[in-house]
C-alpha positions as a Markdown table, in Angstrom:
| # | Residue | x | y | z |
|---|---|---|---|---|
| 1 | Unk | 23.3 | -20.2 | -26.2 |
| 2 | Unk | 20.5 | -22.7 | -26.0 |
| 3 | Unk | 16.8 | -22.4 | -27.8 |
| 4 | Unk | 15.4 | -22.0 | -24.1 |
| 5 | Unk | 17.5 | -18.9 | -23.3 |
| 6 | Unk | 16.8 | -17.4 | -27.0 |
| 7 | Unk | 13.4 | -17.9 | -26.5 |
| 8 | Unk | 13.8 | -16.1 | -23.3 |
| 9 | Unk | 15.6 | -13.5 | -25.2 |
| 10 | Unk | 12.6 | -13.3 | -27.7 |
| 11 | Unk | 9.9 | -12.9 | -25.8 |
| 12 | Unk | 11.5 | -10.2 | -23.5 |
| 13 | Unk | 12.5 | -8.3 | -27.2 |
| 14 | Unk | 9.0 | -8.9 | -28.2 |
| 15 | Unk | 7.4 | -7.4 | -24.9 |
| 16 | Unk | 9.5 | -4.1 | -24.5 |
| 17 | Unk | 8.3 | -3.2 | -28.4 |
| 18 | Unk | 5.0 | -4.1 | -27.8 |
| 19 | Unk | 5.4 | -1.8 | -25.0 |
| 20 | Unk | 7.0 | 1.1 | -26.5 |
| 21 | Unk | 4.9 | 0.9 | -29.2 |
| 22 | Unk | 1.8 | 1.2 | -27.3 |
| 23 | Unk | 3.3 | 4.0 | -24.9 |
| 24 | Unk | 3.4 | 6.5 | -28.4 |
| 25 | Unk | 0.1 | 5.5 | -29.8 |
| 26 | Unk | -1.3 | 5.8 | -26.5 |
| 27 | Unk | 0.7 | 9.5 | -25.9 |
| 28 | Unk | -0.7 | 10.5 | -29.0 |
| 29 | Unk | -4.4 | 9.9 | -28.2 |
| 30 | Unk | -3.9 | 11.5 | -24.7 |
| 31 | Unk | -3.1 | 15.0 | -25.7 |
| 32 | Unk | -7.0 | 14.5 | -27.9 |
| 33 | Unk | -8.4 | 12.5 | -24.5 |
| 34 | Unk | -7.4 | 15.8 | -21.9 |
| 35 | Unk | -8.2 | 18.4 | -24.6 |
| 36 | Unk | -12.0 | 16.6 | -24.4 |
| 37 | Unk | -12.0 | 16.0 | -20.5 |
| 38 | Unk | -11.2 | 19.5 | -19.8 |
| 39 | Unk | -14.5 | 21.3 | -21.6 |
| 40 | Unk | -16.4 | 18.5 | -19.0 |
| 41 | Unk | -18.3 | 20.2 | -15.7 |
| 42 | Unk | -18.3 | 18.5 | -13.4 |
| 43 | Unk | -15.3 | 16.2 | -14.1 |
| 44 | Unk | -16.1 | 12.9 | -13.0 |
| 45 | Unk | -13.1 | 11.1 | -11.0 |
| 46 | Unk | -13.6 | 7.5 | -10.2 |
| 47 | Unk | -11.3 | 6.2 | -6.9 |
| 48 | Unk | -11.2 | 2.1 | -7.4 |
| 49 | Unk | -10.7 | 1.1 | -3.8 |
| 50 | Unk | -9.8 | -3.0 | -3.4 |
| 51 | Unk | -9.9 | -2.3 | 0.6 |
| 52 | Unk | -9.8 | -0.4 | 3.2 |
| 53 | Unk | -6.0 | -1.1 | 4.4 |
| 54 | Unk | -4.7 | 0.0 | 0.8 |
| 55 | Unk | -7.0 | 3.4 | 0.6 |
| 56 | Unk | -4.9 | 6.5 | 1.8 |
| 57 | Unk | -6.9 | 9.4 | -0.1 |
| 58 | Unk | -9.5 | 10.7 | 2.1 |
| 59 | Unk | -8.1 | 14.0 | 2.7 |
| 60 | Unk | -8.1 | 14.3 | -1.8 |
| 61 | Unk | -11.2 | 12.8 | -1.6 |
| 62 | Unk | -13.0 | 15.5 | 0.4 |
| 63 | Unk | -11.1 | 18.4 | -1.4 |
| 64 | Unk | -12.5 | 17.2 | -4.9 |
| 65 | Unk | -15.4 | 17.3 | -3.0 |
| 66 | Unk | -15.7 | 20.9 | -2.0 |
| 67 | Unk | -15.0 | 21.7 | -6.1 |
| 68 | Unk | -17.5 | 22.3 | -7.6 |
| 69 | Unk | -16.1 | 21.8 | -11.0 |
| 70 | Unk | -15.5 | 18.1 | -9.8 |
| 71 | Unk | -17.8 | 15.0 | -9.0 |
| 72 | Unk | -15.9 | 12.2 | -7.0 |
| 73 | Unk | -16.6 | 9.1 | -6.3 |
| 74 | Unk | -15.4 | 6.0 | -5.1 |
| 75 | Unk | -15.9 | 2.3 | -6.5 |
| 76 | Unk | -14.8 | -0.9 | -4.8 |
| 77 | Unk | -12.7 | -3.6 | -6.9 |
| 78 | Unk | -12.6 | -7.1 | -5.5 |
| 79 | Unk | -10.4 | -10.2 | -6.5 |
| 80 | Unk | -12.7 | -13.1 | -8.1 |
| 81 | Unk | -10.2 | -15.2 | -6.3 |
| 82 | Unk | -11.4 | -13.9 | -2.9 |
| 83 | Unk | -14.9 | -15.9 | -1.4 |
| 84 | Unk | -18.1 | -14.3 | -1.4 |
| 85 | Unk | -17.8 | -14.0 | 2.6 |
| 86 | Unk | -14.2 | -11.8 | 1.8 |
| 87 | Unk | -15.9 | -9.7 | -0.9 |
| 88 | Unk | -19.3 | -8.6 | 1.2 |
| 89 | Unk | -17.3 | -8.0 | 4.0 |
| 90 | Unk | -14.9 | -5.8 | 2.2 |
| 91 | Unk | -17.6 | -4.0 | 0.7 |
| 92 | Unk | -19.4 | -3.5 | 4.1 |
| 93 | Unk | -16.6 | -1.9 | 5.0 |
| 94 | Unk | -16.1 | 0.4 | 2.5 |
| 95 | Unk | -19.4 | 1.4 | 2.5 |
| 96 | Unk | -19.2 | 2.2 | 6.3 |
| 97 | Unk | -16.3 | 4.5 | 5.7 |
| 98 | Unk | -17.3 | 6.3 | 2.5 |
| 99 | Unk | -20.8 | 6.9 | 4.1 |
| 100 | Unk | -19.3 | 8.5 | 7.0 |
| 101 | Unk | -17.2 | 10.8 | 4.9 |
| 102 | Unk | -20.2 | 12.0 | 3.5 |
| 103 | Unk | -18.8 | 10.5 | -0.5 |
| 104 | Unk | -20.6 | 8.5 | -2.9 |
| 105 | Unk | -19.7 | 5.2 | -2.8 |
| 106 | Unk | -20.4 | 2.1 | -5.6 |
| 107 | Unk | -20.3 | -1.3 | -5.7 |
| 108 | Unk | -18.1 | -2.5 | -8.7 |
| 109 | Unk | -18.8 | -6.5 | -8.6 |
| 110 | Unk | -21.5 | -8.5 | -10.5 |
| 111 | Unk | -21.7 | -11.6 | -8.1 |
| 112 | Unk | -24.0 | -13.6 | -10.4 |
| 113 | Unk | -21.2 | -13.2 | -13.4 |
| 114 | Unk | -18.1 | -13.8 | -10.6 |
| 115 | Unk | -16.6 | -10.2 | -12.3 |
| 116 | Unk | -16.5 | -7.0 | -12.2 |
| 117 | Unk | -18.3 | -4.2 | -13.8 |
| 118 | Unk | -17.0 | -2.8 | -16.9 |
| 119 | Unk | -15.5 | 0.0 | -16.5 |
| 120 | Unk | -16.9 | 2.1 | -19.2 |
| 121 | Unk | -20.3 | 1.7 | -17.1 |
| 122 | Unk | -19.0 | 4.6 | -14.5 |
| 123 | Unk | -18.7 | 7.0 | -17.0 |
| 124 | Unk | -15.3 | 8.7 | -15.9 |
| 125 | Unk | -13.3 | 11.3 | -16.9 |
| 126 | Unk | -10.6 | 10.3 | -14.6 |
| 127 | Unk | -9.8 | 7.2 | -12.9 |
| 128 | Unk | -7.5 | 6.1 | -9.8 |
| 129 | Unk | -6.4 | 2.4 | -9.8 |
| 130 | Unk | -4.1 | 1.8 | -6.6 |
| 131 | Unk | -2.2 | -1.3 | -8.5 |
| 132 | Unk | 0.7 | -1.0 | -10.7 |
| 133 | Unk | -0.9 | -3.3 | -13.8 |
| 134 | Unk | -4.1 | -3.4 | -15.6 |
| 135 | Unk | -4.3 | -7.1 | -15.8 |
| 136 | Unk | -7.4 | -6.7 | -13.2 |
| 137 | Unk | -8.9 | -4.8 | -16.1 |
| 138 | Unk | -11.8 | -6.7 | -18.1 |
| 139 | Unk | -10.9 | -3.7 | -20.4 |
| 140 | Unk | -8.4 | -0.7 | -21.4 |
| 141 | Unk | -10.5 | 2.4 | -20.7 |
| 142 | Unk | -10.1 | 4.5 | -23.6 |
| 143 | Unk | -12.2 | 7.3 | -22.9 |
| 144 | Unk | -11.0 | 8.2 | -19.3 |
| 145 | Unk | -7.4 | 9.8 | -18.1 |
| 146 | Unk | -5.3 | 7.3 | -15.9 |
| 147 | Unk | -4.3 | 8.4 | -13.0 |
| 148 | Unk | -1.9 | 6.2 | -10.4 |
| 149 | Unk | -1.3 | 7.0 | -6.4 |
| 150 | Unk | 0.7 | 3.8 | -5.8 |
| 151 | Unk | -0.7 | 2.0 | -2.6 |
| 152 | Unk | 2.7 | 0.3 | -2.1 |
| 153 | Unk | 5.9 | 1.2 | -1.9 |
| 154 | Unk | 8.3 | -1.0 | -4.2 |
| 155 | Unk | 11.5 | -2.4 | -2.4 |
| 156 | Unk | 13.1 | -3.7 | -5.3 |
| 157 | Unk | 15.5 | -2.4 | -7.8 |
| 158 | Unk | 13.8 | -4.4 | -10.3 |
| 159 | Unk | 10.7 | -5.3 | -9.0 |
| 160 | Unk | 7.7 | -6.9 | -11.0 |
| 161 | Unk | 5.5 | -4.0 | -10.7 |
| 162 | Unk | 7.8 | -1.4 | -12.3 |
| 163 | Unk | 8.0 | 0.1 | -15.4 |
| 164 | Unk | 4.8 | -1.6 | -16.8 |
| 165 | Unk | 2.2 | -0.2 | -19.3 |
| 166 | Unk | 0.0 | 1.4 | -16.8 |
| 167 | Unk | 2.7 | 3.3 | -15.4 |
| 168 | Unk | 4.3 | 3.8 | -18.4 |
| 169 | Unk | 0.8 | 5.1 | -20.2 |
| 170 | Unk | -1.1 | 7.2 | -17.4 |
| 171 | Unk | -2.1 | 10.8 | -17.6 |
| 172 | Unk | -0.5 | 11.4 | -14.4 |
| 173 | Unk | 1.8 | 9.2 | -11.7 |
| 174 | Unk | 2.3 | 10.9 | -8.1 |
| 175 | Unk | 5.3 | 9.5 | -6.4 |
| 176 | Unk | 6.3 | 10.1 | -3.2 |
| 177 | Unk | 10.0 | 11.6 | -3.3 |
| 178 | Unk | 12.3 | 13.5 | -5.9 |
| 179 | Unk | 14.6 | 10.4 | -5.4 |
| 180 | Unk | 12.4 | 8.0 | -6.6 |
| 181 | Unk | 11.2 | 10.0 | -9.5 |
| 182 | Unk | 14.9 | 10.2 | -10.8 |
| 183 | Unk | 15.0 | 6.4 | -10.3 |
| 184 | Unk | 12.3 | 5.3 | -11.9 |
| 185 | Unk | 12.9 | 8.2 | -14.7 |
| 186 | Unk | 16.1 | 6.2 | -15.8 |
| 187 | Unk | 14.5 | 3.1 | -16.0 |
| 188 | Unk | 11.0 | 3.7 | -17.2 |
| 189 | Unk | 10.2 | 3.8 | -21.2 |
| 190 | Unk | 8.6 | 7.1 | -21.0 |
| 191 | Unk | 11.2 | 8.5 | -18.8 |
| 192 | Unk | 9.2 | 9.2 | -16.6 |
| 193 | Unk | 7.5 | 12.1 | -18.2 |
| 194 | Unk | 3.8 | 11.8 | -16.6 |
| 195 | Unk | 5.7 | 11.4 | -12.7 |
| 196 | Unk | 4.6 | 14.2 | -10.2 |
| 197 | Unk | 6.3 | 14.0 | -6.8 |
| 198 | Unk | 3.7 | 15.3 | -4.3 |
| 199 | Unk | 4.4 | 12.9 | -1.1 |
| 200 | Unk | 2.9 | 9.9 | 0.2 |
| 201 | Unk | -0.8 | 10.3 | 1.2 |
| 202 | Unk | -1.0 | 8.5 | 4.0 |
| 203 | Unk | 1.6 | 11.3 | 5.4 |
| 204 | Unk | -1.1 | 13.9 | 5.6 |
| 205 | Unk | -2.7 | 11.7 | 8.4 |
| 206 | Unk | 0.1 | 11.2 | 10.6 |
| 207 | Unk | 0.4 | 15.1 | 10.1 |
| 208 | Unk | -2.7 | 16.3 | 10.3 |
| 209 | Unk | -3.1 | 17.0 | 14.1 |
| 210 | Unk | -5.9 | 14.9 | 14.9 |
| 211 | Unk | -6.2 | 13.1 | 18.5 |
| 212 | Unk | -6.1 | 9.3 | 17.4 |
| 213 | Unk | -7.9 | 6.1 | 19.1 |
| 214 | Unk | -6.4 | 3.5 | 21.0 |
| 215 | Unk | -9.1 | 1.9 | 21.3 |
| 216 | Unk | -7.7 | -1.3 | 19.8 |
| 217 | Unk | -4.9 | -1.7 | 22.6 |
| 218 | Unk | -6.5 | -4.2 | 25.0 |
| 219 | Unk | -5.1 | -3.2 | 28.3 |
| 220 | Unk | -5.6 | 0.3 | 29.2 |
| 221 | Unk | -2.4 | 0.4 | 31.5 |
| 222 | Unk | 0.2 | 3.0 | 30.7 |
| 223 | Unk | 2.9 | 1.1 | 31.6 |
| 224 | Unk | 2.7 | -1.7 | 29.3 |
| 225 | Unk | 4.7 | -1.2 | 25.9 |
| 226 | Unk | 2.2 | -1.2 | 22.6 |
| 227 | Unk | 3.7 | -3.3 | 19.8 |
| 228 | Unk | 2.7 | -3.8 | 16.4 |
| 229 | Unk | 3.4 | -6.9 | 14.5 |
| 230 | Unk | 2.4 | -6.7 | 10.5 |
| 231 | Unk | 3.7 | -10.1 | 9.1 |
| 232 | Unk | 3.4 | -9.6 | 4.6 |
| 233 | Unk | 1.6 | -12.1 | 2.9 |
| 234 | Unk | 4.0 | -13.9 | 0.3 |
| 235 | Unk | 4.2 | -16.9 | 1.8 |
| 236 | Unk | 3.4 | -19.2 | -1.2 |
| 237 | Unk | 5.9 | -20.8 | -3.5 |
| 238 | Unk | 4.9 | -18.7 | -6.5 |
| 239 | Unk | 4.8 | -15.4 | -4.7 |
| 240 | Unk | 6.7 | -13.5 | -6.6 |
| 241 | Unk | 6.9 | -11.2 | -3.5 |
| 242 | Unk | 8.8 | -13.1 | -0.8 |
| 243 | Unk | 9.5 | -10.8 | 1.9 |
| 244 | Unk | 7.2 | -12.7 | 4.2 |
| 245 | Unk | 8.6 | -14.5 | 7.1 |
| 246 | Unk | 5.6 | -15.3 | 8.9 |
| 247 | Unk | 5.9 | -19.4 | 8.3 |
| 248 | Unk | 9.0 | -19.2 | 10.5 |
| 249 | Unk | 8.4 | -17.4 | 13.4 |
| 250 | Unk | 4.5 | -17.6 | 13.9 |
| 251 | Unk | 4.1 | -19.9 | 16.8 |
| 252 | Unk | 7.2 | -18.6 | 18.1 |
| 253 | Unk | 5.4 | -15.1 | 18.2 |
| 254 | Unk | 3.0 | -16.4 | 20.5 |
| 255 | Unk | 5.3 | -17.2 | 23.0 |
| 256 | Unk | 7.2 | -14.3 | 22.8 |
| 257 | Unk | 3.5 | -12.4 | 23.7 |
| 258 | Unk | 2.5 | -15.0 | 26.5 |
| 259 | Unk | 6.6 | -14.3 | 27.9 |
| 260 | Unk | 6.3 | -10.5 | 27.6 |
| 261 | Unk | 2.5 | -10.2 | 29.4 |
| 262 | Unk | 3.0 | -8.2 | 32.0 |
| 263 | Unk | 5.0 | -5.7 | 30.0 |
| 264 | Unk | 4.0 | -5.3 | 26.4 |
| 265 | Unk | 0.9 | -5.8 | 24.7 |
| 266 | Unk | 0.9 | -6.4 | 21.0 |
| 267 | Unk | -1.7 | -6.6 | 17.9 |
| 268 | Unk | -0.8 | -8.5 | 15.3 |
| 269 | Unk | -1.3 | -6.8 | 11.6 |
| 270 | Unk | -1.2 | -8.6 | 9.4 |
| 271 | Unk | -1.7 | -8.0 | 5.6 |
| 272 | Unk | -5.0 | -8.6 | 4.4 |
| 273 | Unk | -4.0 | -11.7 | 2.0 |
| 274 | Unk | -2.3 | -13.3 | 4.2 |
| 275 | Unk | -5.2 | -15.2 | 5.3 |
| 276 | Unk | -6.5 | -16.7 | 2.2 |
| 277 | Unk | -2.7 | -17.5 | 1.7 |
| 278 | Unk | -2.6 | -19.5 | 4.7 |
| 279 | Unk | -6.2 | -21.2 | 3.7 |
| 280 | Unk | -4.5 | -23.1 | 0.6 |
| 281 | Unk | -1.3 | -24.1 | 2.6 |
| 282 | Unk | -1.7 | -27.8 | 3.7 |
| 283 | Unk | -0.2 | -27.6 | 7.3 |
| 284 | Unk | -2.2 | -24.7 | 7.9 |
| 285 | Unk | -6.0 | -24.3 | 6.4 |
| 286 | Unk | -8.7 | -22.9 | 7.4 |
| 287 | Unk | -9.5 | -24.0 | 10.8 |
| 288 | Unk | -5.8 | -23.9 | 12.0 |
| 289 | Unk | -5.9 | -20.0 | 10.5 |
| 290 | Unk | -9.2 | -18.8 | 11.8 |
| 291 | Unk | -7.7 | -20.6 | 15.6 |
| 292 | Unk | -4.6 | -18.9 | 15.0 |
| 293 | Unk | -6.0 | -15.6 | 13.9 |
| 294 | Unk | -8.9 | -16.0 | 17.1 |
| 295 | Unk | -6.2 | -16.6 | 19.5 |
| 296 | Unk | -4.4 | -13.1 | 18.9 |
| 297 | Unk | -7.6 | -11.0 | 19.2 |
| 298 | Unk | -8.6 | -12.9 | 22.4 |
| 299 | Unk | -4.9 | -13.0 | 24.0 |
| 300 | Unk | -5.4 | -10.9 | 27.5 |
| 301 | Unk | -2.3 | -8.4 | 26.7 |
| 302 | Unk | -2.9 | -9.2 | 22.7 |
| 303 | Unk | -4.9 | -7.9 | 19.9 |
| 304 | Unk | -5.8 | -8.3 | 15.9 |
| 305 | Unk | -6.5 | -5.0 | 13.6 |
| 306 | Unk | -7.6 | -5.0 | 10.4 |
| 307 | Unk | -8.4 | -2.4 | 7.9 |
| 308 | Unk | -7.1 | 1.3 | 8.3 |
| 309 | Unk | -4.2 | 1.3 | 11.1 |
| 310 | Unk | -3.5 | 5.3 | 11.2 |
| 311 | Unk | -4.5 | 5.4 | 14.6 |
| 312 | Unk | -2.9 | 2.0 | 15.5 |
| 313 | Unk | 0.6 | 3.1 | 14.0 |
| 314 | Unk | 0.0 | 6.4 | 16.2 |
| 315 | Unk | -0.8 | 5.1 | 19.3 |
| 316 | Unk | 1.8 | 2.3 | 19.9 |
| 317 | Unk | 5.6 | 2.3 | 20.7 |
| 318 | Unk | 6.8 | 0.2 | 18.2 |
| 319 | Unk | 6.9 | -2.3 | 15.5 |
| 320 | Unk | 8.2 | -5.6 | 14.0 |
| 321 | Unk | 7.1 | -6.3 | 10.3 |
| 322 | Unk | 8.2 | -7.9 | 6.9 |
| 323 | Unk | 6.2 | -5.5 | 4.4 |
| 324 | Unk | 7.1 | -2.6 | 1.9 |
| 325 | Unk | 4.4 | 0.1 | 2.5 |
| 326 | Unk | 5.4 | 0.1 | 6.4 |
| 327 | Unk | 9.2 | 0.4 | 6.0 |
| 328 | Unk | 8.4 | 3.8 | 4.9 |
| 329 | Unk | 5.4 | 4.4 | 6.5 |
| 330 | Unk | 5.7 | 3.7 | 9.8 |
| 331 | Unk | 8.6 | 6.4 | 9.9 |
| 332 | Unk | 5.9 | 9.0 | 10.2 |
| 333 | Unk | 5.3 | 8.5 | 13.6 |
| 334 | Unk | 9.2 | 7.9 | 14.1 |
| 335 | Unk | 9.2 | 5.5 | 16.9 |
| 336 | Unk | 11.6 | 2.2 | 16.7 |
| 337 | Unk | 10.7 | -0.3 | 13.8 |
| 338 | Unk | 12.5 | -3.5 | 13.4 |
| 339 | Unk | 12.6 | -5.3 | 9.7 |
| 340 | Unk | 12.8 | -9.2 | 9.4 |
| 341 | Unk | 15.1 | -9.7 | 6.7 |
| 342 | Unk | 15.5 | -12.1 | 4.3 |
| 343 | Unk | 19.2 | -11.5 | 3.2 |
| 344 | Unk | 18.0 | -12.9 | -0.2 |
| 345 | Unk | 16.2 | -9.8 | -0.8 |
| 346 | Unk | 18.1 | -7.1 | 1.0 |
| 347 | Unk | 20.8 | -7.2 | -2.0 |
| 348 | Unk | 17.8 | -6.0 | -4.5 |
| 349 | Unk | 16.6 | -3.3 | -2.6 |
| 350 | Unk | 16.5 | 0.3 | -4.3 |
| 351 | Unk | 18.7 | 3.1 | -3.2 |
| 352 | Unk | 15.6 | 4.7 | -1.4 |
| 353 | Unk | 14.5 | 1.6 | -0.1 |
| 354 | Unk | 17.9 | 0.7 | 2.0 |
| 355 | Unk | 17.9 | 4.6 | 2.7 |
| 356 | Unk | 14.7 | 3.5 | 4.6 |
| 357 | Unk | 16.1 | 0.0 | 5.8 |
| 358 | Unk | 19.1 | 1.4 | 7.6 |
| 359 | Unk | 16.8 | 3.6 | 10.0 |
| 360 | Unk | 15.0 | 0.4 | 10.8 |
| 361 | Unk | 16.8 | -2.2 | 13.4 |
| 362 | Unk | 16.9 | -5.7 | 11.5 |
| 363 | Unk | 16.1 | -9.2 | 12.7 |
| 364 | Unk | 15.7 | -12.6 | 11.3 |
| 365 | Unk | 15.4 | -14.5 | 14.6 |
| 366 | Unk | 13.1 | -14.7 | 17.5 |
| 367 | Unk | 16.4 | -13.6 | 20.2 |
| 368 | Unk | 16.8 | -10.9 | 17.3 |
| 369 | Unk | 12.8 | -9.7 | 18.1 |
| 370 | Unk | 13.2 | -10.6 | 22.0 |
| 371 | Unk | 16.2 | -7.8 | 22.5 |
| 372 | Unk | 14.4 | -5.3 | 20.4 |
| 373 | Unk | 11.4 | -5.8 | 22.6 |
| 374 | Unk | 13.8 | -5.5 | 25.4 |
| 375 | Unk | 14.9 | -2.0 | 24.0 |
| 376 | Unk | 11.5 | -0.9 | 23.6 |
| 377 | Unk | 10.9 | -1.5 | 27.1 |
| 378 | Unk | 13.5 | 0.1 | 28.1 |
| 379 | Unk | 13.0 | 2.8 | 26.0 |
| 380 | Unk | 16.1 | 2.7 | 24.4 |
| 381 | Unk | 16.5 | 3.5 | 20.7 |
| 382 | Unk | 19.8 | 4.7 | 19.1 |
| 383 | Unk | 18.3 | 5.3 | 15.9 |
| 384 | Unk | 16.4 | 8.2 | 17.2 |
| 385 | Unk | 18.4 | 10.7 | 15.9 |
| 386 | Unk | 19.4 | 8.9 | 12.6 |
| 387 | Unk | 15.7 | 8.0 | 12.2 |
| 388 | Unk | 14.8 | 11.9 | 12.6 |
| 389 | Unk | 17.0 | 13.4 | 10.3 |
| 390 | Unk | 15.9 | 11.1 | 7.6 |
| 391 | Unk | 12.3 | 11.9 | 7.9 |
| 392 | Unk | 12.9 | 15.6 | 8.1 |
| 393 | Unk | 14.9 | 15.4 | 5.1 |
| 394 | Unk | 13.4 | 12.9 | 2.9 |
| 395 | Unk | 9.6 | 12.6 | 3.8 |
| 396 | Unk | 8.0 | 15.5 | 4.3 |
| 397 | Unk | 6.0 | 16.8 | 1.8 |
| 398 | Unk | 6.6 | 18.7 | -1.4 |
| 399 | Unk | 6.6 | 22.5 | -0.8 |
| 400 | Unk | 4.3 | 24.1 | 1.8 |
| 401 | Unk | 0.8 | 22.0 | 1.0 |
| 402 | Unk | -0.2 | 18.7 | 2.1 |
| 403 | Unk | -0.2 | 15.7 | -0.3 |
| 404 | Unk | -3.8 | 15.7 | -1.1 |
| 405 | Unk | -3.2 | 19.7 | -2.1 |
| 406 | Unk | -0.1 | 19.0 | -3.6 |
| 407 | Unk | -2.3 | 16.0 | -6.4 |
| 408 | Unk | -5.6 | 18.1 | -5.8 |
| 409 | Unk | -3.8 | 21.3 | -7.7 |
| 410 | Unk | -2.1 | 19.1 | -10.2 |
| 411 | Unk | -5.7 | 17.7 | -11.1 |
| 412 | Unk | -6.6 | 21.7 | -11.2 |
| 413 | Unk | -4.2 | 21.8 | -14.6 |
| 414 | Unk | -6.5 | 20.0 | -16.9 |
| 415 | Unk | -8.3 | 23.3 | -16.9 |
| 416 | Unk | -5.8 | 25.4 | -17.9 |
């Protein structure tokens, strides 16, 4: 064994008892920290938002609102890394949406310091961060109860943004299934002893009942197919995400919209950091990725959506994507869903994430995308039945609530 690979060896020792130690310190101090925070009236519960496409909580959000032993409130946090343009706009659009709910909404960036507000500024008892790791943090909030709703949903068997402290250290961690909860359990340093399964939020909109837009389709015919395309954004060499596969097939998607006019129309999704990805790659930049993004929204049978795509994902017949969240998400509406693989990647996936895979139809070519567009239009879909089955059995949500009930009554239990 060389010194590199023992130093390898070192450091990943030294990490996981760094780890554990701080998990039973911190485990300790918890049982003191909801002791204090359940004598508190109105318990303060801060939502950290970084932008609209990752928020799914509205329907927890107004519950906490109608109790009156609870004071939410929601606070945006914005990557330094993003341009002042990115971060007003984000924030314009929060605001929008949290005014319109009728919630208090905050803005968490100091632009003349390029950072974000402490933390212990807010004052909360209870605090939601949508990211797996706190090393967005400026600081460790010691006098407020963690609390994680994971915005993603993690492919990977062994993926990056498991198992680490904040997961390992907060009060509470919904997850979405039993079957990932018995996963993680096995792998995670607490054993996973602070998990809740309650369902995936963004469930309780598909479910709901509500009439959604389509607004965003361009053509207002009936008989052209609507198609989705949500290309992922790791698409630079360090990614340590690389499901995208966007750099190969973009032009060629073009086409394929231009060839399909007078039967489909599409909207192109994509994440939201895909742009500022494609800014700082040489044989793309900013003017070819603004021209490129432009030509989508102003294609005759074509589109480009942004922010929350609820309505989008309920009013189309179909997508093709790349990204984690929508290989479960897009099940909801249980329509046909194609997944661009990257056969690197496929051999990592989790038992519940291939579960999710083998209900999608799989591509990694432009023919591949072409005869599932074909199928759509045809309207045919063998999955269906597969696809259903699955969803009935492995998605729905825990017991007889809704998701939001289902975390708003576990929140309940800090005063009992």
């Amino acid at each position: 064994m060389d010194i590199r690979t023992l130093l390898t060896s070192y450091r990943k020792i030294r990490r996981m008892l760094r780890l554990r130690i701080s998990i039973f310190l911190y485990s300790i101090y918890l049982k003191r920290l909801c002791h204090r925070i359940s004598g508190h009236r109105p318990v303060r519960i801060l939502f950290y938002v970084n932008n609209l496409s990752m928020w799914k909580s509205d329907k927890l959000l107004l519950l906490l609102k109608k109790d009156k032993r609870f004071e939410p409130f929601v606070v945006s946090f914005l990557y330094s890394k993003d341009p002042a343009n990115r971060k007003h706009q984000i924030e314009q659009e929060l605001s929008s949406h949290f005014d319109a709910l009728g919630a208090e909404f905050l803005h968490g960036f100091d632009y003349e310091k390029d950072q974000m507000l402490p933390v212990s500024q807010f004052k909360a008892d209870i605090i939601f961060y949508p990211q797996p790791y706190m090393n967005n943090f400026r600081e460790i909030p010691l006098h407020s109860l963690l609390s994680y709703i994971p915005y993603c949903f993690e492919m990977d068997k062994t993926s990056q943004a498991s198992n680490s402290l904040y997961q390992n250290i907060c009060w509470k961690y919904f997850v979405s299934t039993e079957s990932i909860r018995q996963a993680k359990a096995t792998t995670y340093y607490n054993h996973g002893s602070n998990m809740v399964v309650a369902g995936n939020p963004i469930a309780d909109y598909f479910l709901d009942g509500h009439t959604p837009s389509d607004k965003i389709w361009p053509v207002s015919n009936p008989q052209l197919k609507r198609i989705i395309w949500a290309p992922h954004h790791s698409i630079l060499p360090d990614d340590w995400l690389d499901y995208s596969t966007f750099l190969k097939i973009a032009d060629d998607m073009l086409e394929t919209a231009r060839k399909y006019s007078d039967r489909v129309q599409f909207v192109f999704k994509p994440h939201p950091m895909l742009k500022q990805k494609l800014y700082k790659i040489d044989s793309w930049g900013k003017e070819k990725t603004d021209s490129y993004y432009n030509t989508w929204a102003n294609l005759p049978n074509g589109n480009f959506a942004d922010g929350n795509y609820v309505d989008l994902f309920m009013t189309s017949d179909a997508m093709i994507h790349d990204c984690s969240s929508f290989t479960v998400e897009y099940l909801y509406v249980n329509k046909p869903v194609m997944y661009l693989t990257r056969k690197t990647r496929i051999e990592t996936f989790s038992d519940f994430a291939n579960d999710c895979f083998q209900v999608h139809y799989h591509g990694d070519s432009i023919s591949d995308i072409e005869s599932f567009i074909d199928n759509v239009i045809n309207g045919i879909d063998p999955l269906i039945d597969k696809r259903t089955c699955f969803i009935n059995e492995q998605l729905q949500p825990k017991g007889n609530g809704s998701t939001a009930e289902n975390i708003y009554r576990e929140l309940c239990k800090i005063f009992e």
